[in-house]
N, C-alpha and C positions, 0 to 999 in steps of 0.2 A: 679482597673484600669479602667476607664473610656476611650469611646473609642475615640483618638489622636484628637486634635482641631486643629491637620493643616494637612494639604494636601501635603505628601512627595514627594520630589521634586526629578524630574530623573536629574541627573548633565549631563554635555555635557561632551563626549566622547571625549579622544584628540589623533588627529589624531597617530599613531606610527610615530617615526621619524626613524634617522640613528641610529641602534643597538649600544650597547653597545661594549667593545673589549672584553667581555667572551660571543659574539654570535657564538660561534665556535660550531659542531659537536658534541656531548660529546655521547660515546657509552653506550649498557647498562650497569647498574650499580651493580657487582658482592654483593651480601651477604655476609656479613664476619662478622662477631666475634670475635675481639683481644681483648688485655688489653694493649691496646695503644692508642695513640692522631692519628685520623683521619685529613689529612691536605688540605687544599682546595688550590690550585695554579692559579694564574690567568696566561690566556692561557694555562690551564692543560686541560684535553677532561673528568679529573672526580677528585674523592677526591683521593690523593695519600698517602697511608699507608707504615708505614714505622714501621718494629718492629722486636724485635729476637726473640719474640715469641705470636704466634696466632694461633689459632684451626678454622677452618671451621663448620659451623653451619648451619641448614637446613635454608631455606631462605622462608618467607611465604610472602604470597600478601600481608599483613599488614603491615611487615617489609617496602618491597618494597616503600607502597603510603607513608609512617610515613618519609623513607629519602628524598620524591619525591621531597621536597624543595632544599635540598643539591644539586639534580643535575641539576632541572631546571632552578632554578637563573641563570648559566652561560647561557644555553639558551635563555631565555627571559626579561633578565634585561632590566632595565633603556631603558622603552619603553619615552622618552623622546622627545626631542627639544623645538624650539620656542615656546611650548605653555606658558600661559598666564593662569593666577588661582589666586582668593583672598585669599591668607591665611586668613586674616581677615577682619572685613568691623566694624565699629563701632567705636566710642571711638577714638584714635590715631594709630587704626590699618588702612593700606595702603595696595594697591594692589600691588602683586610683579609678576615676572616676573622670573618661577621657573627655578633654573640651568637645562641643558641639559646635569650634568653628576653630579652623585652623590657628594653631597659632606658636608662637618660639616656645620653645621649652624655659623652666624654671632654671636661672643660672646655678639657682644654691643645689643644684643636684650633680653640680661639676665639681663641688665641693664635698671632699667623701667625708663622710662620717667618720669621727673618729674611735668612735665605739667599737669599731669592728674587732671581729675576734679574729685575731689572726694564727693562733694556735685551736681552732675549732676544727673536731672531725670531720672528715672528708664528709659532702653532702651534696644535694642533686641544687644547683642556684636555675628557677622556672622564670620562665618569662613567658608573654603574650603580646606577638605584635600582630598588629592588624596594618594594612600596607595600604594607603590610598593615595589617591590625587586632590591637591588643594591649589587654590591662589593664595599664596604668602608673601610678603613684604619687610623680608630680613634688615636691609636697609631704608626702609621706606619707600621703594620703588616694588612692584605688586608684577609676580613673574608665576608660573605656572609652577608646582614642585611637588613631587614625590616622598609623603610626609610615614612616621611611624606614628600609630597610635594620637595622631593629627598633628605632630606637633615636628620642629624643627628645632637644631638635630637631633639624632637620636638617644635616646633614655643609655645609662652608662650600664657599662654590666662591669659586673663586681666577682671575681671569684678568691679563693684561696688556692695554693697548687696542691691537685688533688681532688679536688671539684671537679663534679660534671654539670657542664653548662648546657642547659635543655632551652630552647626557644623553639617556640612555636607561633610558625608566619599564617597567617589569612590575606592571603593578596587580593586584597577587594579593589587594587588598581587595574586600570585599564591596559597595561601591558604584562606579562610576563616578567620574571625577576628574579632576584640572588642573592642570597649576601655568606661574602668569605669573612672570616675573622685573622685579616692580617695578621700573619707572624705566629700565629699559635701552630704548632707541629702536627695537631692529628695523626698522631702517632696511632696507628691502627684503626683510622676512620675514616683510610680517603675520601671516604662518598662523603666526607659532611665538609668539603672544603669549598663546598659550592662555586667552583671555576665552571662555567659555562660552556659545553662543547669540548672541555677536557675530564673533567672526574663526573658531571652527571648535568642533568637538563634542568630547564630555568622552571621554576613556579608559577607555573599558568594564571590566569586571572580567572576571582571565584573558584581560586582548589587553596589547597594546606599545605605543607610541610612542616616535619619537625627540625629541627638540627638538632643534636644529641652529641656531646663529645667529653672526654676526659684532658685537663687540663696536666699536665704531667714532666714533669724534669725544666720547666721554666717558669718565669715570675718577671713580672715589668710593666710595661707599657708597651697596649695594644691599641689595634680600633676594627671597624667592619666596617663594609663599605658593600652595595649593589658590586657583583660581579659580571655581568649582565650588560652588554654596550657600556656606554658612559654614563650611566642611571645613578651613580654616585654624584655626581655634580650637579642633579638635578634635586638632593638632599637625601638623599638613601647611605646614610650614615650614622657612627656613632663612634664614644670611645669604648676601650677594653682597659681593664685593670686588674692585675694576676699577683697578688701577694705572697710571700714568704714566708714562712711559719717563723724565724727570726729578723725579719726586715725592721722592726724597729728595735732590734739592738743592734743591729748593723751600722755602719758607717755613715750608711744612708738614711739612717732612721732619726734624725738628732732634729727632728725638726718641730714646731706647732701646728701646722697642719699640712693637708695636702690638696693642691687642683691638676683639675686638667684643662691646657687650653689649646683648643684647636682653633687652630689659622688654617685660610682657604682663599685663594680664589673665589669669585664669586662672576656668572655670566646672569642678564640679564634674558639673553633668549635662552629655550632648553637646548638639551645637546642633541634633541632629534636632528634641530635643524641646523644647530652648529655641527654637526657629522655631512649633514647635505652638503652644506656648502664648502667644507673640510678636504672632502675626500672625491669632489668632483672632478673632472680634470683642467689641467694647467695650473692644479694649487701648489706644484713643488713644496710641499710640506710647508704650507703656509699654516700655522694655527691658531687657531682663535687669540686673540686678546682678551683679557679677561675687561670686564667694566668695573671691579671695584675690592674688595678684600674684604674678607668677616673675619671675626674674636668671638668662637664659641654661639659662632651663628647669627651672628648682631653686627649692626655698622649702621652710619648716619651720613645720611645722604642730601645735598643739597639742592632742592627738586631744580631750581633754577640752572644748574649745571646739566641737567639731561632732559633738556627738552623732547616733546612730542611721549615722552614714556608717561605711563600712571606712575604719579610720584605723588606720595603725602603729606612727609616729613616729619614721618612721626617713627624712624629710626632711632635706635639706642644703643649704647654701648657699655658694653660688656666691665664689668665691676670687682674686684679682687679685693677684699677686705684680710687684711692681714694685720695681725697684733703687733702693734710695738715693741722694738727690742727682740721681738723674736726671728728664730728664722723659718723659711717656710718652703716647701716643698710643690712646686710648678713641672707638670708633665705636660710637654709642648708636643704639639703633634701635628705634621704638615696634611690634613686632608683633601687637599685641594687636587685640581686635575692637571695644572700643567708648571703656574709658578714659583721658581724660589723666593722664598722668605728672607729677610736679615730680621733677629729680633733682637732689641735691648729693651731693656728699663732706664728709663731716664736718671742719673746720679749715682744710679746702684749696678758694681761690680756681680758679678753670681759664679759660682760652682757650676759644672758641671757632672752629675753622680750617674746620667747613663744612658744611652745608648741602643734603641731598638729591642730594649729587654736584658740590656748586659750593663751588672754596674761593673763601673771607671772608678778608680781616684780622684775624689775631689780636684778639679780644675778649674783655676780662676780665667774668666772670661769678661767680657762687657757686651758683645756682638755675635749671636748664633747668628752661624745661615745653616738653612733648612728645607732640602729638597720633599717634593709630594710620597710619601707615604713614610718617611721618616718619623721616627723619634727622639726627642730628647728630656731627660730631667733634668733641672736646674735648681739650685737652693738658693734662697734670695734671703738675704737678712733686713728686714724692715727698721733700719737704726740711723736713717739720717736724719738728721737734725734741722733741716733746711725746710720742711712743707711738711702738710700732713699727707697731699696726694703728687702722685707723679704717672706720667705717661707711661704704658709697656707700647710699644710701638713694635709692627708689624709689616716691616715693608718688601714691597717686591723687587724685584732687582730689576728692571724693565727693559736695560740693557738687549737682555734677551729675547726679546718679543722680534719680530722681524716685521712688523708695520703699528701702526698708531692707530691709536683705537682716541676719538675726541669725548668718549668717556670715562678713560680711563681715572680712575682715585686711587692712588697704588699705593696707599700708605691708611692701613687701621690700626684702630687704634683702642686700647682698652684702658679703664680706671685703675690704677693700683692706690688702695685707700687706708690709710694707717686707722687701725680702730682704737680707740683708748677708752678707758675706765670712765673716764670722769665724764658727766653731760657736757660742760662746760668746752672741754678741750675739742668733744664732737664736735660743736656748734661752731669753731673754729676753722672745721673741714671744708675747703670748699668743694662747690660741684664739680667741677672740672677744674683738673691741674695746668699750673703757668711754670710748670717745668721745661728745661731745656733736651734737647737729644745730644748724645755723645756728637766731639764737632769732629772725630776722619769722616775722610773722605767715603763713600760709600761702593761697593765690588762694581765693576762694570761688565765684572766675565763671570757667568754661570757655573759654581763648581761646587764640590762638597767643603764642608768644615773642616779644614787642616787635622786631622784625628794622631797625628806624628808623635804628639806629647801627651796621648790621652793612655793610660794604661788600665789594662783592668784590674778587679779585685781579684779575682781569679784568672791567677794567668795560667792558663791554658796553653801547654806548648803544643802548636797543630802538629800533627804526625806524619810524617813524608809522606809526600804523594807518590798513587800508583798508578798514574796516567795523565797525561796532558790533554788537552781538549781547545783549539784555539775557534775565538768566537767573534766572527764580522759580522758589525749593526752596521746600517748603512741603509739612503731610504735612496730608492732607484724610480725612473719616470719609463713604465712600458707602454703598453697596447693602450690606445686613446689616451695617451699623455695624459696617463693615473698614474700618482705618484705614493708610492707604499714602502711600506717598513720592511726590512728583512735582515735573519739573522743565516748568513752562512748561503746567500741566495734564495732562501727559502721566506716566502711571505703567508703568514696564518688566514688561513680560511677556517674554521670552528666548522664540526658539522652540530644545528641544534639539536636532532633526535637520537642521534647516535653516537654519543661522546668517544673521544681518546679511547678512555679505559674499557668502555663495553666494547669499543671496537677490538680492542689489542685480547679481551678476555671471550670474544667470541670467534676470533683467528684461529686458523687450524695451522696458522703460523703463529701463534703466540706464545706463553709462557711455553717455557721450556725446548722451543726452537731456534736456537741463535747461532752466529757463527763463534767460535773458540778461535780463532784467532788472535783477534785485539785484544790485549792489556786488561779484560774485565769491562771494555766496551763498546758498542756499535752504534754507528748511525740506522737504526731499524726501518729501513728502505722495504720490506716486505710486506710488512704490514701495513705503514704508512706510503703514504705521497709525499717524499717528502721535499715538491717544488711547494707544498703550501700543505704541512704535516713534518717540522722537523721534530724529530725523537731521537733522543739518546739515552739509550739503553744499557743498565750496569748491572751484573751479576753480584755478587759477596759483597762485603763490604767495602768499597773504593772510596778512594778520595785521590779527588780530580785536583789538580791545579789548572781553570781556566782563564786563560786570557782575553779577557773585550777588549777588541780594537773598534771605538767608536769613527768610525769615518765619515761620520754627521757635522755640521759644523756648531750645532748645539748638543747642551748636557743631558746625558740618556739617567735616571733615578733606575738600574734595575735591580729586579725583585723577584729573588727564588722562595717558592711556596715550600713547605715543610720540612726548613731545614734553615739552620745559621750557617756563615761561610768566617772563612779569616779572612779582612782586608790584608793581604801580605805587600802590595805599595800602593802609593800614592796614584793618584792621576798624573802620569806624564804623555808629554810629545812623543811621538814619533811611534817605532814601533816596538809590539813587546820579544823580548830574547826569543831566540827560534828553542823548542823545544831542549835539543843536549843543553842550551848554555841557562836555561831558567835555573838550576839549580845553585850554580855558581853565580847568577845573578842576585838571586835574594840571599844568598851569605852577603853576599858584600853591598845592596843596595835597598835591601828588603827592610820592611818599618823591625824596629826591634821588637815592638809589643804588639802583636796584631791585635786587632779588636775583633770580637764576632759579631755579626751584625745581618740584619737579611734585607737591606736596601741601600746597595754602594750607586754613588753618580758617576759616570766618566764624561769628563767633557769634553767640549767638540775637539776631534784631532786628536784626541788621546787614549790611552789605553792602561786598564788594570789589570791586575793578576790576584785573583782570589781562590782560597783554598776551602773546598767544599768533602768533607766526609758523607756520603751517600749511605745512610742505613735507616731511611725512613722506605720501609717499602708503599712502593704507589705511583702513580701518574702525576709529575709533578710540575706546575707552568714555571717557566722564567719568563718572564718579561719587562720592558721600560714601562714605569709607572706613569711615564707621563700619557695619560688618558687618551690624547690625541695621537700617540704613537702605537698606543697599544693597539688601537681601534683600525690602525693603519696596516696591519699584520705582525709587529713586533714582538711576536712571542714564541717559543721553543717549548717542547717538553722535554723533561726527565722522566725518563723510565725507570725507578730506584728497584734496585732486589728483584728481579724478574721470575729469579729461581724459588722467591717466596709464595707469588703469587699462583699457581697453579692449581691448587684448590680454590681460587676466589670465584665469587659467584657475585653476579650483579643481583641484586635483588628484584622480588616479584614489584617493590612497590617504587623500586628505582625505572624499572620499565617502564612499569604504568604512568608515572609522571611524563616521560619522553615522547606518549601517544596523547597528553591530553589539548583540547583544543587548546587554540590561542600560543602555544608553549614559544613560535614561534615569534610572539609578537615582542615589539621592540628593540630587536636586533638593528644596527648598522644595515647601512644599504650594501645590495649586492654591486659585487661589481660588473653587473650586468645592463643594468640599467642607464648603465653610459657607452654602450657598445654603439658602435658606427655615428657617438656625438665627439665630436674633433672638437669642442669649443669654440665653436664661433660665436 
């Protein structure tokens, strides 16, 4: 990392306006420990619990700062008004004029423009978010959330490949924060991948950062998400969109317009306290249940079905206007933290054109499934003759959940609305479709999309590997019956001031000290710890063929930062060939077509074999998307090109963020604060 070629810019501070209606009193905030739904009430003075049965539990400082979100939102929300912020500046993005009280974002801006130039000079695409804390009610139930520029979800970013994507954060929330832009390469910008406690430190409350990056050798479908605990689920999100300078005379281009729709999980309490209760002990990896699914941030809720919560019922759902006779272009995106999706459209067959940024060969489909941080595009042709609206349905698989949640609604739902010319045929529209859903059966096991028949447009033949690398998930129950994630026995502890990469770039063991031994790679045991610090370390150009053996009994989504891999098989039982015989295994068992993709699932009991070319130099995370696992320690580093980095230098203003106050705040609990508590 070379040191930053622009000069970070301090944002203008906006004045406080008139408080929010949760600026009320709120007293201190008692410790407890149930095994119940903690409920947050607007106009309450705290969270109010409600259960037949709860123990008291000793209350530590750590507990205390880890809920301090929970109670301060209703104090200091929606520091708002008149002011005035560019979401975006470049391209066909417009300066807006942000609400003065939280609220969903406008759906028609998931709908891109189709004016864009997609043959325009490379150009700097600006943005302006300001980060705060609101009370919002996505489905009409009113939950505490981490909004951009007040609104939910986040505003779309739009570039060309070639473009440099400038955003500039003001985190006027109450915690510290992040945001990675999934899937994009940062090809010569690790500091701007924003992974927390691996390539640089979180953005303290009341400071700035820029992110600055060059978009380069990709085009597709992206998203961004808080890297930061599990502050993505708390709404610290959005999509990404990276076009082609020929994508509409492509294969993929034959269409009348294009959306984006993000499917999610959706939790009623935030994840401060869904991590308390998560990661305490005796939960043997018990994870949250989600309460309910969103379509682009929207869902309708029926207040009657979840008593004791603030419900108003004034939830809405998500709208897809699509011309008749034409067809039309859907990029589906799992943002959610822990569930699989199955998606259809009701009547209507689809394509599918791509893949985490990689177009396929049109494939006919009826039924995506859709693990969390994946992507897919689908072409849908609006030509049935039967209604003018019809259901896209959104369901979770629930199978996989490991207890009941008596909130659960696991099925969202969005309007697919045929638009027509004539007033006459409008008015024929109804509001809501009496379509039917495809009648199989629905998955009962957790896994990814059969990808076997999916081939790319550019095929790609991967190039033999020059080292093996075999890789156990598996979450294990130690010291105080904490039960944690771990890749190779190793469980991720992040340090927050002194990241991965300054650590490795401030070692008088680091670049350019490794052992010559191994194949082009090492476990980096000198530098790291690595009972809770696994690093693998790769000199020249390598490509690995690694094997995940999940020996979880559910599906792990994992997820390598700056870099695609080839799915080379399927998710199978048992286990993968010992090193001599992988080669002669995928001659004769391997997918014929590998697809490239940067977020493969293996499920429970099974194992994959992906082939990854390392020549993105930098600090790079692998880990399972699924939020709850990552938070658990399931995450590894790549050490990519080590022999590049030798002249990198952390920067003066990357330091200074790592010293500023607060940097630590909203991090996951330590696991300290369960020490000599046995559960009782």
């Amino acid at each position: 990392m070379v040191e930053e070629h622009h000069e970070m810019e301090r944002m203008n501070r906006h004045d406080d306006a008139e408080a929010g209606n949760g600026n009320e009193e709120v007293p201190f905030l008692a410790c407890e420990d149930s095994d119940h739904d903690r409920r947050w009430e607007p106009g309450a003075s705290a969270w109010a619990a409600t259960t037949s049965r709860s123990r008291r539990t000793k209350c530590t400082i750590f507990g205390i700062l880890l809920l301090l979100w929970e109670v301060a939102v209703p104090i200091s929300l929606l520091r708002s008004g008149a002011w005035r912020s560019k979401e975006g500046s470049g391209g066909p993005h417009h300066g807006a004029v942000l609400p003065s009280t939280a609220r969903l974002r406008d759906e028609s801006e998931y709908t891109l423009d189709s004016s864009w130039d997609f043959s325009a000079k490379p150009s700097a695409r600006k943005y302006r978010w300001t980060i705060s804390d609101a009370i919002l009610n996505p489905d009409g139930v009113h939950r505490p959330m981490i909004l951009i520029n007040n609104q939910f979800p986040g505003p779309l970013v739009r570039a060309n490949e070639g473009d440099t994507i400038v955003v500039h954060i003001d985190n006027q929330g109450i915690n510290a924060t992040s945001i990675h832009f999934h899937g994009l390469f940062q090809n010569g910008t690790n500091d701007m991948d924003g992974t927390v406690g691996v390539t640089g430190c979180a953005i303290a409350p009341n400071s700035t950062h820029t992110y600055e990056f060059q978009v380069s050798g990709q085009s597709g479908t992206y998203w961004y998400h808080a890297h930061h605990s599990a502050q993505a689920s708390d709404g610290l999100l959005g999509p990404v969109v990276i076009h082609s300078p020929g994508e509409k005379e492509s294969k993929q281009g034959g269409y009348a317009s294009d959306h984006v729709v993000m499917v999610q999980d959706h939790y009623y309490n935030t994840t401060a306290e869904l991590l308390m209760d998560y990661l305490k002990p005796g939960r043997e990896n018990d994870e949250p249940v989600p309460d309910t699914a969103l379509i682009n941030g929207r869902g309708k809720r029926n207040c009657d079905t979840v008593p004791g919560w603030s419900c108003d019922g004034t939830g809405i759902l998500a709208t897809l206007d699509l011309e008749a006779g034409k067809n039309h272009r859907v990029r589906i995106v799992n943002v959610g933290a822990f569930a699989e999706f199955q998606i259809e459209v009701d009547e209507h067959p689809f394509w599918v054109t791509e893949v985490d940024g990689s177009d396929i060969e049109p494939e006919s489909l009826h039924r995506l499934n859709i693990l969390p941080a994946q992507r897919y595009s689908i072409v849908l042709s609006a030509n049935s003759t039967t209604a003018n609206s019809f259901w896209l349905r959104a369901r979770m698989i629930t199978h996989c959940f490991r207890r009941d949640n008596p909130n659960l609604q696991p099925e969202a739902r969005a309007i697919i609305r045929y638009s027509h010319s004539s007033a006459a045929e409008r008015e024929t529209s109804t509001p809501e479709p009496s379509s039917s859903p495809w009648g199989e059966a629905v998955d009962v096991i957790c896994r990814d999309l059969n990808t076997s028949s999916l081939r790319p447009v550019e095929n790609l033949a991967p190039p033999g590997p020059t080292a093996y690398v075999y890789v156990r998930a598996n979450f294990m129950t130690g010291a105080w019956r904490l039960s944690r994630g771990f890749f190779n026995g190793s469980t991720w502890h992040g340090n927050l001031t002194h990241p991965s990469l300054h650590r490795y770039l401030d070692s008088s063991r680091g670049p350019n000290t490794r052992s010559t031994t191994a194949p082009g790679y090492r476990v980096n045991s000198e530098v790291f710890d690595s009972s809770n610090d696994y690093v693998v370390e790769t000199w020249g150009v390598q490509t690995l063929d690694v094997a995940i053996n999940n020996f979880d009994d559910g599906a792990h989504p994992f997820h390598l930062h700056g870099h695609k891999f080839w799915v080379m098989t399927p998710s199978l039982k048992g286990y993968p060939p010992a090193q001599a015989e992988v080669s002669s295994y995928l001659e004769t068992n391997g997918l014929p077509t590998p697809i490239l993709r940067d977020t493969v699932a293996v499920a429970g009991y099974e194992w994959v074999i992906i082939r990854v070319t390392l020549d993105n130099p930098g600090m790079w995370a692998f880990h399972c998307h699924n939020s709850w696992h990552a938070e658990s320690g399931m995450l590894m580093q790549f050490l990519v090109r080590s022999e590049k980095m030798s002249d990198w230098k952390a920067s003066g203003d990357e330091r200074e963020m790592c010293s500023r106050p607060g940097v630590e705040t909203g991090v996951r609990p330590d696991d300290s604060i369960w020490f000599g508590d046995f559960g009782r």
